[in-house]
VOPAGU-2260 file (C-alpha; in pm, 1 decimal, decimal comma):
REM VOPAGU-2260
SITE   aa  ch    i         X         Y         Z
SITE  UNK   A    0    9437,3    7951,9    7610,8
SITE  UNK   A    1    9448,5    7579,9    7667,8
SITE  UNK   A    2    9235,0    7428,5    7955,3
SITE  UNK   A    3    9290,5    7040,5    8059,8
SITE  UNK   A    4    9097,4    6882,3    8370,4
SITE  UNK   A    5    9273,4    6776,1    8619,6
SITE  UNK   A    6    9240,0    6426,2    8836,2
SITE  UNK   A    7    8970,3    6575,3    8959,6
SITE  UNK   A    8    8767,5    6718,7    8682,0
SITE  UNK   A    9    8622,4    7021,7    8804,9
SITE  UNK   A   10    8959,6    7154,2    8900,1
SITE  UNK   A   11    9099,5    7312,2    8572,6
SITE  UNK   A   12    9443,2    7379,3    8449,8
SITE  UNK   A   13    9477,8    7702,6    8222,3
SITE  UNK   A   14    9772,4    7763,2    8019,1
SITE  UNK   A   15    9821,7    8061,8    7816,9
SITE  UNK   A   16    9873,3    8191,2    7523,8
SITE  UNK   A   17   10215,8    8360,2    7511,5
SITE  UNK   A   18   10368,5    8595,5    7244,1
SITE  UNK   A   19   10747,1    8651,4    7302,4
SITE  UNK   A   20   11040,3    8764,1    7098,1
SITE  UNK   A   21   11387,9    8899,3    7268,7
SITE  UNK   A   22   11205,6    9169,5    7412,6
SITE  UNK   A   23   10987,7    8984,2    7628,3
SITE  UNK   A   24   10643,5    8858,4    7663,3
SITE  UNK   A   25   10218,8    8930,2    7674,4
SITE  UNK   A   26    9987,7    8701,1    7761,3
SITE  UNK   A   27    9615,6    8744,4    7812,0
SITE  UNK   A   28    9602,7    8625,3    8209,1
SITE  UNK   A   29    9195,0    8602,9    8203,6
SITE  UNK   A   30    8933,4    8678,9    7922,4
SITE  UNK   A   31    8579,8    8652,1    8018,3
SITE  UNK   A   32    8483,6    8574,2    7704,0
SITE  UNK   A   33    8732,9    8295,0    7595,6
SITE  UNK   A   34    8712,6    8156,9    7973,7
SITE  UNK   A   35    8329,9    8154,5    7936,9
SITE  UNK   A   36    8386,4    7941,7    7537,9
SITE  UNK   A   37    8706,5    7718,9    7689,1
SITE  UNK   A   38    8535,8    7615,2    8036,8
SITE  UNK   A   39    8161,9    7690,6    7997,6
SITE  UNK   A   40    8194,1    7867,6    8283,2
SITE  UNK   A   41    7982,2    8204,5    8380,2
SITE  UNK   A   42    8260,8    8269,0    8634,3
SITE  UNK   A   43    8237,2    8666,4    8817,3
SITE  UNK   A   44    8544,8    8742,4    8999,0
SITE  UNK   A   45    8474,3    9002,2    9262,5
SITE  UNK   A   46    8760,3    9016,3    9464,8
SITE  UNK   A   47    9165,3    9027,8    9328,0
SITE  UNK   A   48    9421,3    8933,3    9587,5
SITE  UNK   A   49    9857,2    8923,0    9589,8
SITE  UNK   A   50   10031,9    8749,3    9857,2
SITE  UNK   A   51   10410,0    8758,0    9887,2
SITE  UNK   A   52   10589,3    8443,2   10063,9
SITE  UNK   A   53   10903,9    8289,4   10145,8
SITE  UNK   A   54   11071,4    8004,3   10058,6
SITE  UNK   A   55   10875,4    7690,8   10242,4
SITE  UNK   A   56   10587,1    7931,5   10369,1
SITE  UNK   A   57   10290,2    7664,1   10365,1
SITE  UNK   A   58    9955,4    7861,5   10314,4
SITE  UNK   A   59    9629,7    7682,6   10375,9
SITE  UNK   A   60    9448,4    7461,3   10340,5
SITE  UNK   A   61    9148,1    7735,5   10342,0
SITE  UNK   A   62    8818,7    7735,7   10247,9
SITE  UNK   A   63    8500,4    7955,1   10390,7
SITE  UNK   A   64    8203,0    7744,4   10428,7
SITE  UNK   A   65    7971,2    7968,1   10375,9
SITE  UNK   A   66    8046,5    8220,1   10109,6
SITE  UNK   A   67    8219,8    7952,8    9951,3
SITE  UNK   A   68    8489,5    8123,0    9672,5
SITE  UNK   A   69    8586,9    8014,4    9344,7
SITE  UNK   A   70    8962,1    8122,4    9298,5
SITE  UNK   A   71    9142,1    8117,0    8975,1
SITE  UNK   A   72    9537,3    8150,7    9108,8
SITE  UNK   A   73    9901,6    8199,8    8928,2
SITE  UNK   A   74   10213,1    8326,0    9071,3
SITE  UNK   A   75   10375,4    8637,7    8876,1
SITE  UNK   A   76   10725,0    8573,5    9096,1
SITE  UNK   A   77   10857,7    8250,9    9155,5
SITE  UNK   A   78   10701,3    7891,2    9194,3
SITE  UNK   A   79   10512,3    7748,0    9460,8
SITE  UNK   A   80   10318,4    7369,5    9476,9
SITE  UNK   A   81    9920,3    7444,0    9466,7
SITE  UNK   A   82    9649,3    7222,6    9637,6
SITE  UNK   A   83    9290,3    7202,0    9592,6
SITE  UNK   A   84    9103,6    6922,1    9830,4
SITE  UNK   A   85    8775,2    6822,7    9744,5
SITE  UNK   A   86    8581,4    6885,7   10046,6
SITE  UNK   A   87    8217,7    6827,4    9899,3
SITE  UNK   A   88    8035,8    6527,7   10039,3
SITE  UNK   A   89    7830,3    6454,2    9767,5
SITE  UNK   A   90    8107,0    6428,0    9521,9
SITE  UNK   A   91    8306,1    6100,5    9392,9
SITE  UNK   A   92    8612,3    6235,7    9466,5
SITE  UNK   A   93    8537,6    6374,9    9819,7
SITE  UNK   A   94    8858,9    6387,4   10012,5
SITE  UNK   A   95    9066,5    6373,5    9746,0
SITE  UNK   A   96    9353,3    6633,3    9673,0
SITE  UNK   A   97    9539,7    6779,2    9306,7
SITE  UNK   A   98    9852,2    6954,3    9315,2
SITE  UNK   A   99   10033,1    7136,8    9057,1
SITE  UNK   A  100   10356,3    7364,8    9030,7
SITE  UNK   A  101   10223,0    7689,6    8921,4
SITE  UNK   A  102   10536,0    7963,1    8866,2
SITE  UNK   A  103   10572,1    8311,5    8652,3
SITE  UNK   A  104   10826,9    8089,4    8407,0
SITE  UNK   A  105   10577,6    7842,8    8296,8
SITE  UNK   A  106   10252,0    8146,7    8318,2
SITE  UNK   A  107    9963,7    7878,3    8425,1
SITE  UNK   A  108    9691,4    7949,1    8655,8
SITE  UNK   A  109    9457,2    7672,4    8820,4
SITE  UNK   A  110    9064,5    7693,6    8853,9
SITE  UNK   A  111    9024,9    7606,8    9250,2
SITE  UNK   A  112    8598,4    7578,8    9236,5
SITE  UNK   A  113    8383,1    7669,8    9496,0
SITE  UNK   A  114    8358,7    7339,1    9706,2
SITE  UNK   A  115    8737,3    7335,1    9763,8
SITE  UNK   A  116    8982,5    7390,2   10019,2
SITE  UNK   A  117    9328,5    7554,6    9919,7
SITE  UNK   A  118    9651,2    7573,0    9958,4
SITE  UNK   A  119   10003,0    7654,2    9839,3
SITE  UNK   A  120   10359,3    7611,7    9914,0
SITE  UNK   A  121   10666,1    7824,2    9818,7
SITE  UNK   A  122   10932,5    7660,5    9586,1
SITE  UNK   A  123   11160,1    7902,9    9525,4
SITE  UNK   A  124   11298,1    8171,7    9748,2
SITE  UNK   A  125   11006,6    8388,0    9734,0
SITE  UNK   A  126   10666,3    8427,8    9529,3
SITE  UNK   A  127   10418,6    8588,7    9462,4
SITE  UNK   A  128   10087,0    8472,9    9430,4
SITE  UNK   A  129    9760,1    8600,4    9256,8
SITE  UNK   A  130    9387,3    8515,2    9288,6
SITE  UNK   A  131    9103,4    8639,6    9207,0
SITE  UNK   A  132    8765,6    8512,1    9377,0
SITE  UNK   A  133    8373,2    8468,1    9325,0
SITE  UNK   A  134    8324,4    8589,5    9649,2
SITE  UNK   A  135    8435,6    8814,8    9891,6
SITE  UNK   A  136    8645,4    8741,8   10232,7
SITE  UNK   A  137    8421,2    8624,9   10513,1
SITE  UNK   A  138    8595,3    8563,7   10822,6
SITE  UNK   A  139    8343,4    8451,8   11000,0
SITE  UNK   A  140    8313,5    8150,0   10790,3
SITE  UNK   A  141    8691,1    8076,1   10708,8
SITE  UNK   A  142    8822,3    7738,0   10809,6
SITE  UNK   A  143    9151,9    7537,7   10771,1
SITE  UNK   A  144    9222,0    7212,8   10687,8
SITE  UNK   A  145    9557,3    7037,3   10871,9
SITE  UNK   A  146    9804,8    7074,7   10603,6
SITE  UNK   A  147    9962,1    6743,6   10698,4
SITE  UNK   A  148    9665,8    6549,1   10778,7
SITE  UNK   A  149    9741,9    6229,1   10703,8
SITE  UNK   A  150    9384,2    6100,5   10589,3
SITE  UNK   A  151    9448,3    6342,9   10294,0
SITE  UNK   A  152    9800,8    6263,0   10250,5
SITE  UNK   A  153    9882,9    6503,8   10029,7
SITE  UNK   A  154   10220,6    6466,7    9884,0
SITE  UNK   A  155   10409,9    6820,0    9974,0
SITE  UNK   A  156   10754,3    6848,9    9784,8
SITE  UNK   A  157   10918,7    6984,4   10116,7
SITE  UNK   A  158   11269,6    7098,9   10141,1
SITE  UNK   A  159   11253,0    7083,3   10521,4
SITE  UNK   A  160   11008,5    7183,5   10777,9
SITE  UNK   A  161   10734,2    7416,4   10663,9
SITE  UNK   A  162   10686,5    7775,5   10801,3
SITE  UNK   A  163   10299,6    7780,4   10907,1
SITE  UNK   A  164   10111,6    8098,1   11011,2
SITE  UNK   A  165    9998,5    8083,2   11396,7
SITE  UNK   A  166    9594,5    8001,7   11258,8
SITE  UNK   A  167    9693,4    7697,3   10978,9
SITE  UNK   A  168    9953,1    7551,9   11277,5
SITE  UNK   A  169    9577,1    7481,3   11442,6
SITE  UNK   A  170    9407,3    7366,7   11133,7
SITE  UNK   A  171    9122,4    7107,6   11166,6
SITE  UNK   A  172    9176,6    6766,3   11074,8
SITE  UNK   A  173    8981,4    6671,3   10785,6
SITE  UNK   A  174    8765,7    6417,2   11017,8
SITE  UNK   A  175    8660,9    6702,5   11221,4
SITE  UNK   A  176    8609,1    6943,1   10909,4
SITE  UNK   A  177    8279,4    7101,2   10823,7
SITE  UNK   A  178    8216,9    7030,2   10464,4
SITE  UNK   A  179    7991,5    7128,4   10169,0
SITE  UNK   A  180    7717,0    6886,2   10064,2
């Protein structure tokens, strides 16, 4: 497993080891022990989840503000363009968003850390999408963050307009957002 920091530190990049030959593949997707040694991380997953999505199905940008959740995501189908937005006032990079094309051909996961809002959008005509989470669903203390707020700006490789669940079409601008100190 190979683990590189992202722009914003915290959020991590994890890239496999895979063993192939003609017959296919295996790959270790998580190892306690060798996440612990790569990330120095004590990180207890409690909850798995799989979401399937269409092509330009925009999920997020979610976050629960209390019960906060750690999620550690990969796609096992397709490709989709994952988004983690710093939404912690007390750090230097408060506001501030990382994106990176996750898919089953190229097998990487990213570490989205408590602290963190979330989101994804579908690449290819449909995916599926993995996490697993520190913390259980709570939601009484789920929010959304606008996906297209422009004080964020993030930079969403859209191939036309995206489809957006009833609950993220009404998604908080970031000025209005609760946040975590």
């Amino acid at each position: 497993m190979k683990v590189t920091k992202t722009a914003i530190p915290e959020v991590l990049l994890v890239e496999p080891t895979v063993f192939g030959d003609d017959r296919g593949f295996f790959y270790e997707s998580y190892n306690a022990k060798e996440w612990q040694e790569q990330t120095g991380l004590q990180t207890s997953f409690v909850q798995d989840n799989h979401s399937r999505s269409a092509k330009n199905v925009l999920r997020g940008i979610h976050y629960q503000i209390k019960q906060a959740q750690g999620k550690l995501v990969r796609v096992v189908v397709g490709e989709v363009f994952d988004v983690a937005v710093d939404l912690r006032k007390s750090s230097p990079t408060f506001g501030q968003w990382v994106g990176e094309r996750l898919s089953a051909e190229n097998k990487k996961s990213l570490w989205v850390p408590e602290g963190f809002g979330h989101g994804f959008l579908v690449l290819s005509e449909f995916a599926e999408f993995l996490y697993r989470t520190t913390n259980f669903y709570a939601p009484e203390h789920e929010r959304g963050l606008a996906w297209n707020d422009s004080s964020i700006d993030i930079d969403w490789p859209l191939d036309g307009p995206p489809l957006l669940s009833e609950k993220d079409a009404k998604a908080t601008v970031f000025s209005k957002a609760e946040y975590y100190e």
